[in-house]
C-alpha positions in Angstrom: 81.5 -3.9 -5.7 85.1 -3.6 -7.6 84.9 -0.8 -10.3 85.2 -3.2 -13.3 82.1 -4.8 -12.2 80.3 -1.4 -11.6 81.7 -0.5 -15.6 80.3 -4.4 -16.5 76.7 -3.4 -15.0 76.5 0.1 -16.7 77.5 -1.1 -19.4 74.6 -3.7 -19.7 71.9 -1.6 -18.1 72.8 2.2 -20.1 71.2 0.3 -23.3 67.9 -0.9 -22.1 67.6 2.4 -20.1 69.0 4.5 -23.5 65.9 2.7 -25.7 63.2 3.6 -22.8 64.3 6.7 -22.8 64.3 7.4 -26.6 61.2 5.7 -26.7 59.2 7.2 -24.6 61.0 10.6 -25.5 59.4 10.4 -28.9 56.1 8.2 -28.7 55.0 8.7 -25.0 53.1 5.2 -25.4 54.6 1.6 -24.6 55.0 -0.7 -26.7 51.8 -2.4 -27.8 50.4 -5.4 -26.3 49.7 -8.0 -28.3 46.6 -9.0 -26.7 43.8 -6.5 -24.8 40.7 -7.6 -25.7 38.9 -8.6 -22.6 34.7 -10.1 -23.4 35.2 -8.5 -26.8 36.2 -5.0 -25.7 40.1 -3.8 -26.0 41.4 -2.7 -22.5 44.0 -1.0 -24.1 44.3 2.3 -21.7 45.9 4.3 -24.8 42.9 3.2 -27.1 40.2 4.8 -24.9 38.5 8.5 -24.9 39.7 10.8 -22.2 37.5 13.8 -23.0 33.8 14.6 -23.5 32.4 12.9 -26.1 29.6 13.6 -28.9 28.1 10.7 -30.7 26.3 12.7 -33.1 23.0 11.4 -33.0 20.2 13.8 -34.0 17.7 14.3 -31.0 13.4 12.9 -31.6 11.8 15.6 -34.1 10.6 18.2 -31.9 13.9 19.0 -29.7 15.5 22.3 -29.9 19.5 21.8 -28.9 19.5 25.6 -28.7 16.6 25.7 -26.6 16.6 22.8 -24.3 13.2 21.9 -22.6 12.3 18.8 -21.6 9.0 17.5 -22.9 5.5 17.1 -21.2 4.5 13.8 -19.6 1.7 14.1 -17.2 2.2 12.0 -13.9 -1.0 10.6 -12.4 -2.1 10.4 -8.8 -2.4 6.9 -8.7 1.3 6.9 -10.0 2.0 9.9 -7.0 1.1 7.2 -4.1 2.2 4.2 -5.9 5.3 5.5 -5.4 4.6 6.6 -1.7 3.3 3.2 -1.3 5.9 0.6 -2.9 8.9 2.6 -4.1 8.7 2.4 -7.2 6.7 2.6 -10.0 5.9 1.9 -13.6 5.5 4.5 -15.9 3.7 3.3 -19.2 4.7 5.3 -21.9 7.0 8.0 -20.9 9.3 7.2 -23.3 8.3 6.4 -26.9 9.6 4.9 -30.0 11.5 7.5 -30.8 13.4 8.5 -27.4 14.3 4.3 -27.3 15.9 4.1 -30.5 17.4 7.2 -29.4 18.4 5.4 -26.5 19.1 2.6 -28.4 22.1 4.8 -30.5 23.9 6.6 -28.1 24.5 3.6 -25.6 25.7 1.1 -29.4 28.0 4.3 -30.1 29.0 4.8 -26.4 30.1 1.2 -26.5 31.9 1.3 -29.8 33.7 4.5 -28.2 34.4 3.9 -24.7 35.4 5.8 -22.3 38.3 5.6 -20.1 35.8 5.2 -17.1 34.9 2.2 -18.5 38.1 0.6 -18.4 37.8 -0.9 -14.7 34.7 -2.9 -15.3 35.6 -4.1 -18.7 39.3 -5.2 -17.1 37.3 -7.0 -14.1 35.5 -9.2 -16.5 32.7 -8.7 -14.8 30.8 -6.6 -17.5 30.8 -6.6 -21.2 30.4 -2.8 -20.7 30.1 -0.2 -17.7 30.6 3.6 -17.0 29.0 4.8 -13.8 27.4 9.2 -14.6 28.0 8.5 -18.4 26.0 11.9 -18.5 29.1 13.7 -17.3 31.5 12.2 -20.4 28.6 12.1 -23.4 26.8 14.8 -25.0 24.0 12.6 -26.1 23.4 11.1 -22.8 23.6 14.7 -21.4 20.6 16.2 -24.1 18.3 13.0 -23.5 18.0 14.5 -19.4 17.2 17.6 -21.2 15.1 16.9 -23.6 12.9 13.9 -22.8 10.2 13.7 -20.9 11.7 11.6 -18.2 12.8 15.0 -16.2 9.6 16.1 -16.2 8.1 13.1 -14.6 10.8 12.8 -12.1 9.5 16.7 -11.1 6.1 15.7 -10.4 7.2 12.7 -8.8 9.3 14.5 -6.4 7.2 17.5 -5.5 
């Protein structure tokens, strides 16, 4: 390559590489797509949650969040062998009303809010919504294991 060619080529490229620098020197984000919605939800990497999150929802009357412990729920025998038998089993009543719409809150916030985990199932299409251990990333998914009952049947179940 002659050396007015190699000035004709730097000269065309030192721009564009100039403005990615100075843009990503002083925004750290590219520039915004104009379309990342995806089955309703934005795929937008920059527009998710990277850290733990806390959706705020008070726990059933009754919970202490200083003093976790899970509620009582009695497992029967019949349920004990039922399980041996078929693996699996129905437990009537372990949650109630007020552990579902519990339930109910934290996964409607969890989907307003998602995570970054989420990202790969929403960009499949394959799923409206999906995030494998959400326990891990959400505080209200993380005091439900401690608080409702369902630990405490999964104890007697298991020993």
């Amino acid at each position: 390559m002659a050396a007015h060619q190699r000035k004709l080529l730097l000269c065309l490229a030192l721009p564009a590489v100039s403005g990615l620098v100075a843009r990503t020197a002083t925004t750290c984000r590219p520039p915004a797509r104009t379309e990342t919605r995806r089955h309703g939800i934005d795929v937008n990497v920059w527009d998710y949650q990277y850290d733990n999150q806390d959706p705020a929802v008070a726990l059933p009357a009754g919970c202490d969040e200083q003093r976790p412990r899970p509620q009582e729920f009695s497992i029967t025998a019949a349920q004990k062998e039922e399980l041996e038998r078929e693996g699996v089993v129905v437990i009537p009543g372990v949650l109630d009303d007020a552990w579902l719409s519990h339930l109910r809150d934290i996964t409607d916030w969890q989907v307003e809010h998602p995570h970054i985990w989420a990202s790969p199932g929403v960009a499949s299409g394959l799923y409206d919504y999906i995030q494998r251990n959400i326990w891990t990333t959400n505080d209200g998914f993380v005091k439900f294991l401690y608080h409702s009952p369902v630990a405490t049947a999964l104890a007697q179940l298991g020993g």
